[in-house]
C-alpha positions as CSV (number, residue, x, y, z in Angstrom):
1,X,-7.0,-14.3,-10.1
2,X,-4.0,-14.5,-8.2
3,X,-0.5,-15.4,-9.5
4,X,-0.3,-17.5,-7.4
5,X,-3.5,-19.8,-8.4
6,X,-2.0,-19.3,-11.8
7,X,0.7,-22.0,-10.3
8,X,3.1,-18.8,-9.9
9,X,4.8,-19.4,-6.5
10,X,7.1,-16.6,-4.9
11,X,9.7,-17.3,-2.5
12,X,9.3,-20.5,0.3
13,X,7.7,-18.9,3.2
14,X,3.5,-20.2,3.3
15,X,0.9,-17.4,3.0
16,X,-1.8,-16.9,5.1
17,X,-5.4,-17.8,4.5
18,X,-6.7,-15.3,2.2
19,X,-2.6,-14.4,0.5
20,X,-3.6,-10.8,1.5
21,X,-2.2,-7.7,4.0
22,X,-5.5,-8.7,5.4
23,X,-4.7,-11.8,7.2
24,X,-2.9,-9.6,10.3
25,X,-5.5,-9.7,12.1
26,X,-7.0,-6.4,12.7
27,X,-6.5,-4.7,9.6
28,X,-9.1,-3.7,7.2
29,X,-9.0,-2.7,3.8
30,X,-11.6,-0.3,2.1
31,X,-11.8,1.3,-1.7
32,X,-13.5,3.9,-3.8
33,X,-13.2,3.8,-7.2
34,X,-14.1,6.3,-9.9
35,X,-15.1,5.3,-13.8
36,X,-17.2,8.1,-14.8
37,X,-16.8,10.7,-17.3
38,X,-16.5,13.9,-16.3
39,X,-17.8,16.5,-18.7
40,X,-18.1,16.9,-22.7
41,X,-14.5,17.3,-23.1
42,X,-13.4,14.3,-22.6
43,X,-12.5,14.7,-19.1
44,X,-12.5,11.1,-17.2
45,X,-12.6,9.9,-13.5
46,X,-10.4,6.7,-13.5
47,X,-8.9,7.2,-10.4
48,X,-10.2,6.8,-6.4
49,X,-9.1,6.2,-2.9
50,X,-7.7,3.0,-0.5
51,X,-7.4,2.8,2.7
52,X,-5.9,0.6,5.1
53,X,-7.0,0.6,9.1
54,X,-4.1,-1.3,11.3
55,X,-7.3,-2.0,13.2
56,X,-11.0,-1.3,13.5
57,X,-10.5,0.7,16.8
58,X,-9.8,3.9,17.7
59,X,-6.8,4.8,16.0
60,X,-5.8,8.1,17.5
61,X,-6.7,7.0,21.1
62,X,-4.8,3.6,20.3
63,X,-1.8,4.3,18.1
64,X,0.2,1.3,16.5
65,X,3.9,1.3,16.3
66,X,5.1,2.3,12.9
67,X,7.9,3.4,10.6
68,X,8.8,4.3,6.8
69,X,11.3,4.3,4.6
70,X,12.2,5.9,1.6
71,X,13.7,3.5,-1.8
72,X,13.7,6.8,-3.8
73,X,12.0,10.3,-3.1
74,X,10.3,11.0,-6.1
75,X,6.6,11.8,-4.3
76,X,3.9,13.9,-2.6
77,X,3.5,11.8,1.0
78,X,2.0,13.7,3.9
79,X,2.7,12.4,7.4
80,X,6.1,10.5,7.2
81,X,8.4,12.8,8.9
82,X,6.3,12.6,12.0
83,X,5.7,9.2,12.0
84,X,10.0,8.6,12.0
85,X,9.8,11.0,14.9
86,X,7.6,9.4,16.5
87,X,7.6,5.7,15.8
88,X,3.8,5.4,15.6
89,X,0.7,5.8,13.3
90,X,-2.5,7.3,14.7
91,X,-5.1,7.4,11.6
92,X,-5.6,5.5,8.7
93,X,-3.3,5.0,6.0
94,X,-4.4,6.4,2.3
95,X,-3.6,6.0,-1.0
96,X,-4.9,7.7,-3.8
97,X,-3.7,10.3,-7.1
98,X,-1.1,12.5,-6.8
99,X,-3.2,15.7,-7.1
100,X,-5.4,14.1,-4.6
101,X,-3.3,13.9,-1.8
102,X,-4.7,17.4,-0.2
103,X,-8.3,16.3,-0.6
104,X,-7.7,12.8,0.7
105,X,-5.9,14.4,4.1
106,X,-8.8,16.7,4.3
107,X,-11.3,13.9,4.1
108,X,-9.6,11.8,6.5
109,X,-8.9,14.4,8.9
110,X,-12.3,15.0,9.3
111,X,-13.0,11.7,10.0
112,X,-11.3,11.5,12.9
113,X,-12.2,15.1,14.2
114,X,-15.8,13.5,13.6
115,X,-14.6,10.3,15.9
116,X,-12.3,12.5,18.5
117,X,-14.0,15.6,20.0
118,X,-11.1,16.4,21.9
119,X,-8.4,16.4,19.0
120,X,-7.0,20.3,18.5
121,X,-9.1,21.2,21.9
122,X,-7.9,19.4,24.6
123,X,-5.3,17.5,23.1
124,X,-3.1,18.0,20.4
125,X,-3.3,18.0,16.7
126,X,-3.5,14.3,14.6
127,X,-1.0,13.0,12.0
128,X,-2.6,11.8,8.5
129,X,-0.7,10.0,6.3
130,X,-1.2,9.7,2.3
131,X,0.5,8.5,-0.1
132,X,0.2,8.8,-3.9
133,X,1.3,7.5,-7.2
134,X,0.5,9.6,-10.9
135,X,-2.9,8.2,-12.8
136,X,-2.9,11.1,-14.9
137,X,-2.2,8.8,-18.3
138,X,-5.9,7.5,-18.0
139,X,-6.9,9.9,-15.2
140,X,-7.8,13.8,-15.8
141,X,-5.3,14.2,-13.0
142,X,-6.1,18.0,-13.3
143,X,-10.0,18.0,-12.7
144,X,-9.0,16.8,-9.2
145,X,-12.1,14.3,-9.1
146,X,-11.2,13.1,-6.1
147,X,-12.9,15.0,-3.1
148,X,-12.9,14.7,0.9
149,X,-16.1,12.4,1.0
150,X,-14.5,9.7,-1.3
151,X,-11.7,9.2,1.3
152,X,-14.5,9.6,4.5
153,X,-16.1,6.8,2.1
154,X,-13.1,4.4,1.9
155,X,-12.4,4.8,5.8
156,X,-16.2,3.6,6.5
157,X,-16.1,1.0,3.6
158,X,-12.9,-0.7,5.1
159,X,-13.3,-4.7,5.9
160,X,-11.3,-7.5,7.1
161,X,-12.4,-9.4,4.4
162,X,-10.0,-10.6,1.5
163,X,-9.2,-7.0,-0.1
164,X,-10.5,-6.2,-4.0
165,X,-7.0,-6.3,-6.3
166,X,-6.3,-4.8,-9.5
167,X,-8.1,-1.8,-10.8
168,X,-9.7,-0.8,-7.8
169,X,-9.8,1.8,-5.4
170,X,-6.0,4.5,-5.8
171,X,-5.3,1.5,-8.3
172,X,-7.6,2.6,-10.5
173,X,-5.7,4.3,-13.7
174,X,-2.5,3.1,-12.7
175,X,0.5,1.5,-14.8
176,X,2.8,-1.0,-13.8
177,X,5.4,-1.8,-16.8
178,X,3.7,-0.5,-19.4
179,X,0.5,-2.9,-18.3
180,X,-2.4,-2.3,-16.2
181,X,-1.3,-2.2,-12.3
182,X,-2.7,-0.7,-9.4
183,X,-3.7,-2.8,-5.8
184,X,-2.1,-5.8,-5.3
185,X,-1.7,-7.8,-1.6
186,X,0.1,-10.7,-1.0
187,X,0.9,-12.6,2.6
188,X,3.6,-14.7,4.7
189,X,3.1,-16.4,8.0
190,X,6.4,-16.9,9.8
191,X,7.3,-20.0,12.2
192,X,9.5,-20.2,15.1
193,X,8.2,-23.8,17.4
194,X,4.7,-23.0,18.1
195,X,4.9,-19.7,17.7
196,X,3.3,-17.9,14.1
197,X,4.0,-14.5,12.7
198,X,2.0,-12.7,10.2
199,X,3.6,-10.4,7.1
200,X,1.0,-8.8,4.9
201,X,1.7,-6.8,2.2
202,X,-0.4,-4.2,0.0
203,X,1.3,-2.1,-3.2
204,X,-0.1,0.4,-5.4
205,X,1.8,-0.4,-8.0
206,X,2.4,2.1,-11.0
207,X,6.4,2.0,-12.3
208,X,8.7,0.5,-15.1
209,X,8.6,0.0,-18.7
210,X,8.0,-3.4,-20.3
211,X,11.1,-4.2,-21.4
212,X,12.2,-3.9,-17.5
213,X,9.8,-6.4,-16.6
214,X,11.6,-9.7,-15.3
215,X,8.4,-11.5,-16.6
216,X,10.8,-14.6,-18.2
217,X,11.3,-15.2,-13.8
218,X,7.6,-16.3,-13.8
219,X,6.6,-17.7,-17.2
220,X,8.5,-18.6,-20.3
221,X,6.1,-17.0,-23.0
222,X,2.5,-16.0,-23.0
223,X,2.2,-14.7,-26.9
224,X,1.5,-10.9,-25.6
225,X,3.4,-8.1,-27.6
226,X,5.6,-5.5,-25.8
227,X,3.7,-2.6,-24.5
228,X,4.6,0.3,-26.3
229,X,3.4,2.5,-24.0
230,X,6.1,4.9,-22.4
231,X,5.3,5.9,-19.0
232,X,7.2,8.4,-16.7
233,X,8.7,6.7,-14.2
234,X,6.1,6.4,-12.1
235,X,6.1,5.3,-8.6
236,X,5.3,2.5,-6.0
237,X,3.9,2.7,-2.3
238,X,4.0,-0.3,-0.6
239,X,2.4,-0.9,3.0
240,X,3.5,-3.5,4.8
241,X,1.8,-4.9,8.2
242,X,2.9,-7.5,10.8
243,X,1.7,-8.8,14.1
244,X,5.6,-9.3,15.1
245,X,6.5,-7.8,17.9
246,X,8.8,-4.9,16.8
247,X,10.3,-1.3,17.6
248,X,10.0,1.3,15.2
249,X,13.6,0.8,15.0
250,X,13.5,-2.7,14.4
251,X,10.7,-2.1,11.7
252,X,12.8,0.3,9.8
253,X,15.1,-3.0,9.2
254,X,12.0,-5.3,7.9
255,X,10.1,-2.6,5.7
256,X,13.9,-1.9,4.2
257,X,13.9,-5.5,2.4
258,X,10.5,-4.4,0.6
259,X,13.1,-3.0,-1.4
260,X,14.5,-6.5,-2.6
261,X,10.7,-7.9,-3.7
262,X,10.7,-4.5,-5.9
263,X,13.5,-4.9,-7.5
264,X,13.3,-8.9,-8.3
265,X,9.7,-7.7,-10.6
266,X,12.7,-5.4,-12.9
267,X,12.4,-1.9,-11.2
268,X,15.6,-0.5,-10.9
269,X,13.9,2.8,-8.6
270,X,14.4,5.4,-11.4
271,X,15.3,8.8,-11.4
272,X,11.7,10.0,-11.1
273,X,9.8,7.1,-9.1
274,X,8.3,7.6,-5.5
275,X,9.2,4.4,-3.8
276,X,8.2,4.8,-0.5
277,X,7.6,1.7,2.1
278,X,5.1,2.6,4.7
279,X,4.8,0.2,7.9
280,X,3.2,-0.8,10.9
281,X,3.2,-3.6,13.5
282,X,0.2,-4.6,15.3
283,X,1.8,-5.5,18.2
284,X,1.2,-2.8,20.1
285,X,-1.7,-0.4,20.9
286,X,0.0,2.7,22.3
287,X,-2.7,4.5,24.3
288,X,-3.0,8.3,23.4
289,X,-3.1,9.7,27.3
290,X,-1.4,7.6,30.0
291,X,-0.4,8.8,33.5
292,X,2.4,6.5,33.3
293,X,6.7,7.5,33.4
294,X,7.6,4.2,32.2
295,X,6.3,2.4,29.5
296,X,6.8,-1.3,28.5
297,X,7.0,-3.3,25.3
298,X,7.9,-6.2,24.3
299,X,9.5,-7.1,20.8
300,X,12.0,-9.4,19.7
301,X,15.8,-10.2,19.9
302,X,17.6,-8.5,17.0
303,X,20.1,-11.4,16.6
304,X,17.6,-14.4,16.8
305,X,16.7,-16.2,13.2
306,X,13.4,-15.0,12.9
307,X,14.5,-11.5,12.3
308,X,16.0,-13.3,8.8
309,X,12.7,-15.2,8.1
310,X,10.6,-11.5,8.8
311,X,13.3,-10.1,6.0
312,X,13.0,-13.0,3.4
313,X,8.8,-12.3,4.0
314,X,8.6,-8.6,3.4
315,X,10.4,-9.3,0.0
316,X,8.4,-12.7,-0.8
317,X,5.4,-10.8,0.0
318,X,6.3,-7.1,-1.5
319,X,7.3,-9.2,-4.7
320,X,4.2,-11.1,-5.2
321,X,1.5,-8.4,-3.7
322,X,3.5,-6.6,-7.4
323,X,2.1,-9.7,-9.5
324,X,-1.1,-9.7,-8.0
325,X,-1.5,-6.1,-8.7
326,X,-0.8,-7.3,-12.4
327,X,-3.0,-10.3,-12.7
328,X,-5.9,-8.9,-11.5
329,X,-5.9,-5.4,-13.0
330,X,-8.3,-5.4,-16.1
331,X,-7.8,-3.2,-19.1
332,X,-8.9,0.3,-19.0
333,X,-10.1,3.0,-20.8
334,X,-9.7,6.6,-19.3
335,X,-9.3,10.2,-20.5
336,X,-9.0,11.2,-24.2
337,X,-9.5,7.1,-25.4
338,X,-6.5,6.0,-23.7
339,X,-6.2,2.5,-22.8
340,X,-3.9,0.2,-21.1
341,X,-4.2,-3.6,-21.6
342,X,-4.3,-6.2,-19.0
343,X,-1.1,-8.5,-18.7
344,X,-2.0,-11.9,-19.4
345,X,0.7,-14.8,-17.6
């Protein structure tokens, strides 16, 4: 279950309905998981693929605003320098292995050659964007098991439903301070008179040693030993949606606090961790072709208090959607008998 239904509140700011990036509304969530074993040698799938629509339309024909940011470089993302360029995000976002970046990109490219007939014909090319965190501990990270149909598969399975946490989908085999980690999602609405903004947050969550863990911030003792297990640094990608009405610019700012939730779990963004913050507003649907010289947009004033509200909910939110990822993975067996135990709060 949640942290939160454990009686483990983060932050002030109320979530939404389902505490998940789901509640901006638009955005689906859809995973692929593989458990399998792989061959006689003790080769084992414990890996698979996420994905995460801003919205259930068209996404190269209608593009949402978007930005990233980078806590520490330590990773294998494709898209993100085009998508700073640009300010926008035309495809779904994935998440899956490290050595399964290329397959994922492939798999989701041809999804949306398969949707857009036109793309690299009579328009231009298309931007994919992955990011990836190292399973290989209970993953055999070098049997590449993951394959262009398992991300084509996540795209079509995606919902708007309250996602699957834990263990599931590019969460699979991953580690989060020396515990099981992998998807966790966590939400904030934010208030100004009658009007209600939504924060939603999703991590795939694989970083830190146990003794980094800041668990005493969240319970006083649960009995459970120290892991013992000694990750490398491992790495975090968090996604963070909104229906705020931002620029890219003015996203760069919110997605930057994500940051702040991070480091309040223990991480201190180590030497050799990806931590990469990925973002998109919902507020607007950019159209791919327009006759049009001027466009216009409408997004909020940078010095008005809600701007501080949307910066205290990406770190409420990036901070708990980390718990989550915790309290709902399960422990796992993968490759060669390795296991990883469940953290119990």
């Amino acid at each position: 279950m949640k942290v939160r239904e454990m009686g483990i509140v983060i932050g002030t700011i109320s979530t939404g309905e389902k505490n998940c990036i789901t509640d901006v509304a638009g955005v689906h969530v859809g995973h692929v998981t593989l458990d399998e074993k792989m061959n006689q040698d003790g080769a084992y799938a414990c890996t698979g693929v996420t994905a995460i629509l801003p919205h259930d339309g068209n996404l190269f024909q209608q593009k949402v605003t978007a930005a990233s940011y980078v806590i520490n470089g330590f990773g294998k993302t494709t898209g993100l320098v085009q998508v700073n360029e640009l300010g926008v995000i035309e495809s779904p976002i994935m998440l899956t292995n490290t050595f399964g970046v290329s397959a994922v990109t492939q798999g989701t490219l041809q999804f949306m050659l398969d949707s857009n007939s036109e793309i690299g014909h009579s328009t231009g090319t298309i931007n994919i964007v992955v990011g990836e965190c190292n399973d290989s501990f209970l993953n055999s990270i070098r049997e590449c098991p993951i394959t262009p149909e398992h991300a084509e598969e996540a795209i079509r399975n995606a919902s708007n439903e309250t996602a699957k946490e834990g263990a599931v989908g590019a969460g699979k085999g991953m580690m989060c301070f020396g515990y099981k980690g992998g998807i966790g999602s966590s939400s904030r609405i934010v208030t100004h008179e009658s009007t209600n903004y939504t924060i939603g947050c999703m991590v795939l969550s694989n970083f830190g040693q146990s003794s980094e863990f800041l668990a005493h911030r969240y319970i006083t003792s649960n009995g459970q030993s120290e892991s013992t297990l000694s990750p490398t640094d491992g790495s975090i990608i968090i996604v963070l949606a909104t229906d705020a009405p931002l620029s890219s610019r003015q996203l760069t700012r919110v997605i930057k606090r994500c940051g702040i939730g991070l480091g309040r779990t223990g991480s201190h963004f180590s030497h050799g961790s990806g931590d990469i913050v990925i973002g998109f507003t919902t507020a607007h649907h950019i159209a791919h072709l327009s006759d049009q010289l001027v466009e216009t947009r409408t997004q909020l004033r940078e010095d008005h208090p809600i701007m501080n509200q949307l910066f205290a909910a990406a770190a409420e939110a990036t901070e708990e959607a980390i718990l989550n990822s915790l309290s709902q993975a399960q422990t796992t067996i993968g490759r060669d008998g390795h296991k990883v135990e469940a953290y119990r709060f």
